[in-house]
C-alpha positions as CSV (number, residue, x, y, z in Angstrom):
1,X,8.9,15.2,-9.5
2,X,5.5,14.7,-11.3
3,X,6.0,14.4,-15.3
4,X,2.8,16.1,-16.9
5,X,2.1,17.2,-20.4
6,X,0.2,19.6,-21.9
7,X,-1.8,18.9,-25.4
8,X,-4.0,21.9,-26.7
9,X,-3.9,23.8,-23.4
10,X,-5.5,20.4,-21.6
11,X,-3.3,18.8,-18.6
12,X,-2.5,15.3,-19.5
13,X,-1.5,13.6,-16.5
14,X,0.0,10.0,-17.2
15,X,-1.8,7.2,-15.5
16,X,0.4,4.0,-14.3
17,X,-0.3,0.6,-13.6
18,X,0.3,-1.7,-11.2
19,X,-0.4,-5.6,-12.4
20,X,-1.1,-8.9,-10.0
21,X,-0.9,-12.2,-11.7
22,X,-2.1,-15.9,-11.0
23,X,-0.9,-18.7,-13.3
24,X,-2.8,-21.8,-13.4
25,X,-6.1,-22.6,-11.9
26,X,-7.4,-19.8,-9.7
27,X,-8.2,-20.2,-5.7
28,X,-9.6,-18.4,-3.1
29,X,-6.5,-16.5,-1.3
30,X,-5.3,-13.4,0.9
31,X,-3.2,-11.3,-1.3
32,X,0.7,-12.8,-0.4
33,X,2.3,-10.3,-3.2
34,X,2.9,-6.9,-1.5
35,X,3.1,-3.5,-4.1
36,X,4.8,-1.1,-2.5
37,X,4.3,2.6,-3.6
38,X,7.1,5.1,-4.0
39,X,4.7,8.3,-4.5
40,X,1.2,9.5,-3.8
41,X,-1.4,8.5,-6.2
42,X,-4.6,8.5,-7.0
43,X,-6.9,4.6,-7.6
44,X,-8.6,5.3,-11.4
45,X,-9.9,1.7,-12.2
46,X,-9.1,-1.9,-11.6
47,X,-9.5,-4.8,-13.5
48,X,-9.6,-8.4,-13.5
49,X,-9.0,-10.5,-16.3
50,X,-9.1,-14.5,-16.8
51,X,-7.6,-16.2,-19.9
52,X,-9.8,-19.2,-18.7
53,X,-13.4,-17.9,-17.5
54,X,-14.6,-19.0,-14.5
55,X,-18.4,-21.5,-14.9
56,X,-21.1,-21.7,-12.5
57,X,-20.2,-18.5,-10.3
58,X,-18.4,-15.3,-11.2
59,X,-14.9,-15.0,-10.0
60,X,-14.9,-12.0,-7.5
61,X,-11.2,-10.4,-6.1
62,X,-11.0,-7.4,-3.9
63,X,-7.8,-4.6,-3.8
64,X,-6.4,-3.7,-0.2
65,X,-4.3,-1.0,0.9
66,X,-2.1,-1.7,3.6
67,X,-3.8,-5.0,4.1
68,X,-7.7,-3.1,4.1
69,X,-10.2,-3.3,1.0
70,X,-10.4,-0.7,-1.0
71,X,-14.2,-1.2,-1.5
72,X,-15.5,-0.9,1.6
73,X,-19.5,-1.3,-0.8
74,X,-17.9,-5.3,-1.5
75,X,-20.4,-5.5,-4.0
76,X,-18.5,-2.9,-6.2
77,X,-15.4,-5.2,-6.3
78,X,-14.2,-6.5,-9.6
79,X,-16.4,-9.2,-10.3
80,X,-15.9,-11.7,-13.6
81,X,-19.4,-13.6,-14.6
82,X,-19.6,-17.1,-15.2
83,X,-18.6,-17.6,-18.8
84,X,-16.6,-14.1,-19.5
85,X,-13.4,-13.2,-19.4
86,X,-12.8,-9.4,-17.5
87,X,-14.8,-7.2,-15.6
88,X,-14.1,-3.9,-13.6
89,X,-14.7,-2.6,-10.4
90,X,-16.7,0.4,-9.5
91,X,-16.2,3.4,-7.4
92,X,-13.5,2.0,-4.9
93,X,-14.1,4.3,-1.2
94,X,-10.4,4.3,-1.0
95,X,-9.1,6.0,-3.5
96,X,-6.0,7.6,-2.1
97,X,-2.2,6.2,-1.5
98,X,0.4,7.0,-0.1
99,X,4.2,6.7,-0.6
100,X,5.4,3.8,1.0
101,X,1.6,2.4,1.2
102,X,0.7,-1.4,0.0
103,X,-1.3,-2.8,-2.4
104,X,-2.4,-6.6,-2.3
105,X,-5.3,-8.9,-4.4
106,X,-7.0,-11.3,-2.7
107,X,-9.9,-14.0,-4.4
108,X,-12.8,-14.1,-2.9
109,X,-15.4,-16.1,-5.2
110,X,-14.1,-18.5,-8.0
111,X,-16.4,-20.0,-10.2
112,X,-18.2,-23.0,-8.7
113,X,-18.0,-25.7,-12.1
114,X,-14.7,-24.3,-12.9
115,X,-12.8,-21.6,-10.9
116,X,-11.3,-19.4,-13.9
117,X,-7.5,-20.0,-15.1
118,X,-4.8,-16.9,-15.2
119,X,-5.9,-14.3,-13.5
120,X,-4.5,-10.9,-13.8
121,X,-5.7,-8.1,-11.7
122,X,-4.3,-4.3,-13.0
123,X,-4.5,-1.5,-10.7
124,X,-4.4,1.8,-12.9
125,X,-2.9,4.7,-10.8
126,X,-2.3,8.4,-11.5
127,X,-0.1,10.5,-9.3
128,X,-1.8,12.8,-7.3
129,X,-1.0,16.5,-7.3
């Protein structure tokens, strides 16, 4: 059952997310966390986030479904500049998922002088009609 809401006449639909996180000093990895879905839904941003920024080169991760990027354009992948702190990722390909479907985050890039410390990558979700 989908929960909506109405405000003024305007469909509100509520928007979830789904959260990775990397404690520590940040490396270049596959995704080994699995999200699994329990209902169909709809990819409305994601962002990556360091408390640490990464120096030298921008820390890049990229979102798979069922072990396949999301951004099939990998220059639209979240992608934190040297010396900030967040950045978001732009127009995923894949945007729909399924019910029993997988997310993962791998890293790509990490900063060359310093790789970035505690990473969290948030997947923001609404369910799809």
């Amino acid at each position: 059952m989908q929960v909506s809401l109405s405000i003024d006449g305007v469909l509100v639909v509520p928007v979830e997310a789904y959260t990775f996180s990397i404690t520590g000093a940040v490396a270049v990895a596959t995704g080994k966390s699995r999200i699994y879905l329990e209902g169909d839904y709809v990819v409305e941003t994601v962002r990556a986030a360091v408390n640490t920024a990464p120096t030298g080169a921008a820390l890049v991760v990229d979102v798979n479904r069922n072990g396949t990027t999301i951004y099939t354009d990998q220059s639209k992948r979240p992608s934190i500049a040297a010396g900030t702190n967040s950045a978001t990722g732009n127009d995923p390909a894949v945007t729909a998922l399924a019910a029993g479907d997988y997310l993962t985050v791998d890293v790509d890039q990490v900063g060359s002088s310093a790789a970035g410390a505690d990473l969290t990558v948030t997947v923001r979700v609404r369910r799809a009609s």
